[in-house]
C-alpha positions in Angstrom: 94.7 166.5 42.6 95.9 169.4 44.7 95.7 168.4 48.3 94.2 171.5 50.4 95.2 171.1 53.9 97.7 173.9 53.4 94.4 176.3 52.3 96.9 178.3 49.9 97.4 181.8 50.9 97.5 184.4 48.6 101.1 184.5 49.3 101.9 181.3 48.4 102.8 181.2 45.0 105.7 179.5 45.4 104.2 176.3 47.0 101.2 176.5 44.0 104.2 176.3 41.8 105.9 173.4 43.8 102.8 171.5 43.5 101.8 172.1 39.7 104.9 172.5 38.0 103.1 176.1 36.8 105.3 179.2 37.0 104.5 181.8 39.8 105.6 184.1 37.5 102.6 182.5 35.1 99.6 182.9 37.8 97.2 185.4 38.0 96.4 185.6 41.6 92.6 186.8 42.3 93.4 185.3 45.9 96.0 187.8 47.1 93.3 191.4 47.7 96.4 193.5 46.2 95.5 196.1 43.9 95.6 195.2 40.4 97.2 198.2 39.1 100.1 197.5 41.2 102.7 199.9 42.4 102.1 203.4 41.1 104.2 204.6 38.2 105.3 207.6 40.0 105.7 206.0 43.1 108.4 203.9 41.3 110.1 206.8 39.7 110.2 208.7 42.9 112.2 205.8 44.6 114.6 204.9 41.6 115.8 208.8 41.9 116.3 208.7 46.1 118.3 205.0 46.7 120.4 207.1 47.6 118.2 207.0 51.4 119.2 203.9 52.2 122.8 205.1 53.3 121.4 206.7 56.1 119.7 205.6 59.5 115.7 206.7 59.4 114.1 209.3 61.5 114.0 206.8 64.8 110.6 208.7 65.7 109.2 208.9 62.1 108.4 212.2 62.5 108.1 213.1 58.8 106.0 209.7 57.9 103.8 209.9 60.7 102.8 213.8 59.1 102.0 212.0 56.6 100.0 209.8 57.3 98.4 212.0 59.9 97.5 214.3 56.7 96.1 211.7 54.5 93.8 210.4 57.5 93.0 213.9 58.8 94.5 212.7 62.2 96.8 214.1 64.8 100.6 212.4 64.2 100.7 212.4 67.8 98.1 209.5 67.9 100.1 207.3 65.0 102.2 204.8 65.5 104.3 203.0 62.3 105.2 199.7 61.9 106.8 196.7 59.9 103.4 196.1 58.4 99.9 195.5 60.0 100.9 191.9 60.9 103.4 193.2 63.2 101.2 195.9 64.9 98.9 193.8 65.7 101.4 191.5 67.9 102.6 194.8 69.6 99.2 196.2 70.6 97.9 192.5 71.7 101.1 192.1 73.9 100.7 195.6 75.5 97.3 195.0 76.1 97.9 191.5 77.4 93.7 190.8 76.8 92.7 188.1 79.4 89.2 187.3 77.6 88.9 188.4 74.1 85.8 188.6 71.4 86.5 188.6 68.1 84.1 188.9 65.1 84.1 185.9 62.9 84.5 184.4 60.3 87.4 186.8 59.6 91.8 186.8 59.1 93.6 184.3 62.1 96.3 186.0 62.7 93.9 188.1 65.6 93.2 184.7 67.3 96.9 183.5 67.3 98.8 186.4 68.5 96.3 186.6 71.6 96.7 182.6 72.3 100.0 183.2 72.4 99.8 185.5 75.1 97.9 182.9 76.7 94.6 184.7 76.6 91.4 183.1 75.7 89.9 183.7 72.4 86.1 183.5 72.1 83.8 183.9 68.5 81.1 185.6 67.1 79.7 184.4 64.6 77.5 185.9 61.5 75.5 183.7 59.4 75.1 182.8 55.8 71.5 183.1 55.4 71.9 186.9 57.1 74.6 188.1 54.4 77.1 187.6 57.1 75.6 191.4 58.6 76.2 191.9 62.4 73.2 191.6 64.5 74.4 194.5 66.3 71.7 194.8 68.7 72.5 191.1 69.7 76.2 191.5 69.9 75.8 194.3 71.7 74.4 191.7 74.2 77.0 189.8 73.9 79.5 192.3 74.7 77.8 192.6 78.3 79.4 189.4 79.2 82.9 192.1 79.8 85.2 191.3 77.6 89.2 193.0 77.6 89.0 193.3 73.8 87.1 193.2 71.3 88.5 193.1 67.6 86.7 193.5 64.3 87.5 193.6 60.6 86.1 196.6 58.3 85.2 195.8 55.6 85.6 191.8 56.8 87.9 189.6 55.4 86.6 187.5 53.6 82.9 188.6 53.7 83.2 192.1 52.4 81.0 192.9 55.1 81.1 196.9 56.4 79.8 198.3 60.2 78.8 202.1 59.8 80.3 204.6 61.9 77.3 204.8 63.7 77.1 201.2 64.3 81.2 201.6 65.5 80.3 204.6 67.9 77.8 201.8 69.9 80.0 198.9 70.2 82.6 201.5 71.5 80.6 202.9 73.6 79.5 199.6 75.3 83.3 198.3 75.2 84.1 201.4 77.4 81.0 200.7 79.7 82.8 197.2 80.2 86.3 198.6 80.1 87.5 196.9 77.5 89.0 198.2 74.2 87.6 198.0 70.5 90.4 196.7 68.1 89.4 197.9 64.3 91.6 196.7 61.4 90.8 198.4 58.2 93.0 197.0 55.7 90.8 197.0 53.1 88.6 200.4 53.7 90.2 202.4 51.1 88.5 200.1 48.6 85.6 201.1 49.8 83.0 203.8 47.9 81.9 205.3 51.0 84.7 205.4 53.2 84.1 208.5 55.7 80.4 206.4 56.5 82.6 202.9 57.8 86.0 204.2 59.0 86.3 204.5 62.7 89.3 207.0 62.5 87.3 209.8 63.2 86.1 208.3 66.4 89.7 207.8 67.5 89.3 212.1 69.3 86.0 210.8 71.3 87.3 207.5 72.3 90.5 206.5 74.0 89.8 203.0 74.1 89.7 202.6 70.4 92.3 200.7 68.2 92.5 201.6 64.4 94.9 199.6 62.2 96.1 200.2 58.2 98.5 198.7 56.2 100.1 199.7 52.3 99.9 196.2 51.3 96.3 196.2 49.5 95.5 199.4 48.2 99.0 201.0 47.8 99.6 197.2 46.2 102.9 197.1 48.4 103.0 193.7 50.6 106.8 193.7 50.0 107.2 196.9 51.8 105.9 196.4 55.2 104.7 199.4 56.4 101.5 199.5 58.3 100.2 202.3 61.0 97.8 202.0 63.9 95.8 205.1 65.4 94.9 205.5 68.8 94.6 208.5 71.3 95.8 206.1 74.5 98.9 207.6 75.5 99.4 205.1 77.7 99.0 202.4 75.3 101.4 203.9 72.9 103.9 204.6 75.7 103.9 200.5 76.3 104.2 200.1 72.4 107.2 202.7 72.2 108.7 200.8 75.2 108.5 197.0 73.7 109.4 198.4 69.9 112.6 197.5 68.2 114.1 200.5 66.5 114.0 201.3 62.7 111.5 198.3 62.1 110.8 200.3 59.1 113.1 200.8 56.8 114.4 204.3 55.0 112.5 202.8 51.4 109.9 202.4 53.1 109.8 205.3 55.5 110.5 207.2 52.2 108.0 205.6 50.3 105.0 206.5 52.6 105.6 210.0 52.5 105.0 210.2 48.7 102.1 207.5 48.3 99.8 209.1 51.0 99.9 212.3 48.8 99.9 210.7 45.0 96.2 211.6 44.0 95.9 210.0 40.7 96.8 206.7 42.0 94.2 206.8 44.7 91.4 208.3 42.0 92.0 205.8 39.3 91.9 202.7 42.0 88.9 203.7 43.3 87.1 204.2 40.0 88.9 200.6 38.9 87.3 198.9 41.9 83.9 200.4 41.1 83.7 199.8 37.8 84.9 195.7 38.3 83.0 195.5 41.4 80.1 195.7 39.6 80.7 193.8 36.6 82.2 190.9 38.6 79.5 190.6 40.8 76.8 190.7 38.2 78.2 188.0 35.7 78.8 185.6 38.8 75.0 185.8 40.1 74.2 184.9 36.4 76.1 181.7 36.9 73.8 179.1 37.9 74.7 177.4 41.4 76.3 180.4 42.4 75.7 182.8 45.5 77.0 186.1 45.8 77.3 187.5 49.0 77.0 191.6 48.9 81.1 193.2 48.6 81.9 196.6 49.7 85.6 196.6 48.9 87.8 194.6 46.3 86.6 190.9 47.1 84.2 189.4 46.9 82.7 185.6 48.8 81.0 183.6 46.5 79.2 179.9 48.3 78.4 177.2 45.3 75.4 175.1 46.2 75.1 173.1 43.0 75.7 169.1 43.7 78.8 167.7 42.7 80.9 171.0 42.9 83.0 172.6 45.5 85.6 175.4 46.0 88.4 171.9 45.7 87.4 171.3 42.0 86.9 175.3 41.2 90.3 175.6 42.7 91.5 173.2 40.9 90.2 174.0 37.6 91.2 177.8 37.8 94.7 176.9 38.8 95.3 174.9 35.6 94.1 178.0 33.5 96.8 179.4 35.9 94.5 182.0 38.2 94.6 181.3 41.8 91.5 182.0 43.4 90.8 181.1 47.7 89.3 178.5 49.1 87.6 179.7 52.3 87.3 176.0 53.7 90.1 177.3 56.4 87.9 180.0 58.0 86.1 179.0 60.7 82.0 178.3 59.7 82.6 178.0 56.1 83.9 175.0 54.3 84.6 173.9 51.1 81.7 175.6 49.2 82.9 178.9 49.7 85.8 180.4 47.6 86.6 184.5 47.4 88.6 186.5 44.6 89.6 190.2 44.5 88.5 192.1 41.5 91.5 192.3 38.7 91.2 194.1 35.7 89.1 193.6 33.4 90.6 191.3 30.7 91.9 189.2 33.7 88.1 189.4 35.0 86.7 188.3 32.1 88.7 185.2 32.0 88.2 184.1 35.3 84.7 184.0 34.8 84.5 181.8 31.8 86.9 179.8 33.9 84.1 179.6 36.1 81.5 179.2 33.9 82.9 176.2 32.7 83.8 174.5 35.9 80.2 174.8 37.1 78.3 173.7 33.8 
């Protein structure tokens, strides 16, 4: 049996193929959150016609990209700052802002927790609950938030609970995070799955507060992980002044530089994604809560956390079982609070959804 202690990533296709002998090549990963329709047809045609861009040095201010992205968001340029992915924005706004005491929203992605330990600041959890859908009590966090912390970072929609915080609901924890002088960290890699984006993005805010913190990526929606090109928004000039200062030049590349400037304006990719995620959002959801010793946690973007509660099964044996019909899907056991009962998959398409949930069907029975 496959031992879990690694908690496979959905990444890590080439340690699942290590340890089961099954091509990566061969598994459908419903672990990885990357858009099934992968990288856009015209996106790819764009690129094989301008190679030609990697002879030269990129724009060392981004200027063009940053238009961009500054269009597609409805944000000032100005306020945007590029980067070798979210991952690696998220190291250069933590070591600017050097957070002493930090709050973070829970369970959610580790890589907020380890990049402040590392600047030998103290991390300390919220946690939502189970048997509450994993919603924020906002009212009590809001509490919470009295007790001053430097930062305080969320995920919307959350990874992995699909859970969403309105704009409204954004407006008051920024408002109390600039009452303690602190600063409201938002990553929303995922919000472009969502069907009501302009009610949960905080990007709009970023005019009324300076103390707020938005961060994208291309790697989900625009189905690009290999790329590496993520953007953070923020009016703090003297944040981004401390960024500009620690920043290695040309972290992104001209491919990549090149490639943002066309995705943020291809239309038909974003339309049919969106309808795609609707349309298996809903059917995915609805034959697993037919699946008896099954619960279904409400999704607002393109995953979805499932908890088993029948005796004798866990997310180990599902795991297990899916992988040797060769679909990966994740066991949540290595997020703090949950354990080996939860598992979450991203919504494929449908012939690939369909399988998965016989898959399922049978490993429960």
């Amino acid at each position: 049996m496959i031992q879990h202690t690694d908690h496979f990533h959905g990444s890590d296709l080439e340690k699942i193929e290590t340890a089961t002998g099954i091509k990566k090549e061969e598994i459908i990963s419903f672990s990885a959150n990357v858009n099934p329709l992968g990288l856009s047809d015209r996106l790819k045609h764009f690129l094989a016609e301008h190679l030609d861009v990697i002879t030269s040095y990129p724009d060392r201010e981004y200027t063009r990209l940053r238009k961009a992205i500054g269009d597609y968001i409805h944000c000032n340029p100005d306020h945007i700052i590029v980067g070798n992915g979210a991952t690696e924005l998220i190291s250069l706004f933590l070591s600017a802002l050097n957070p002493k005491k930090a709050l973070i929203i829970g369970p959610t992605y580790s890589e907020y927790e380890r990049e402040i330990s590392l600047s030998g600041g103290t991390v300390h959890y919220y946690f939502t609950k189970a048997e509450e859908g994993f919603r924020l009590d906002v009212s009590d966090f809001l509490l919470e938030m009295k007790q001053g912390y430097d930062l305080v970072i969320l995920c919307n929609p959350n990874n992995p609970t699909s859970t969403t915080l309105t704009v409204e609901e954004l407006t008051l924890l920024l408002s109390e995070s600039g009452r303690q002088k602190g600063c409201l960290m938002v990553d929303e890699t995922y919000v472009e799955f969502v069907e009501n984006e302009a009610e949960v993005s905080a990007v709009p805010l970023v005019e009324q507060f300076d103390n707020l913190i938005v961060l994208r990526g291309t790697s989900k929606f625009f189905a690009s992980p290999g790329l590496r090109l993520g953007y953070g928004i923020t009016k703090n000039r003297h944040l981004l002044s401390l960024i500009t200062e620690q920043k290695n030049p040309w972290t992104i590349n001209s491919i990549a530089e090149l490639a943002g400037c066309f995705m943020f304006q291809d239309q038909d990719f974003m339309e049919a994604s969106r309808n795609l995620m609707k349309q298996e959002r809903d059917f995915v959801c609805r034959a697993l809560a037919c699946i008896n010793g099954l619960t279904v946690f409400p999704t607002t973007c393109n995953f979805v956390l499932v908890k088993i509660e029948k005796e004798g099964k866990d997310a180990d044996m599902l795991f297990e079982y899916c992988i040797k019909k060769k679909m990966m899907i994740r066991n949540c056991s290595s997020f703090p609070t949950l354990n080996n009962q939860y598992f979450r998959i991203c919504f494929m398409e449908h012939q690939d959804n369909l399988a998965l949930i016989g898959a399922i069907k049978e490993a429960m029975v």
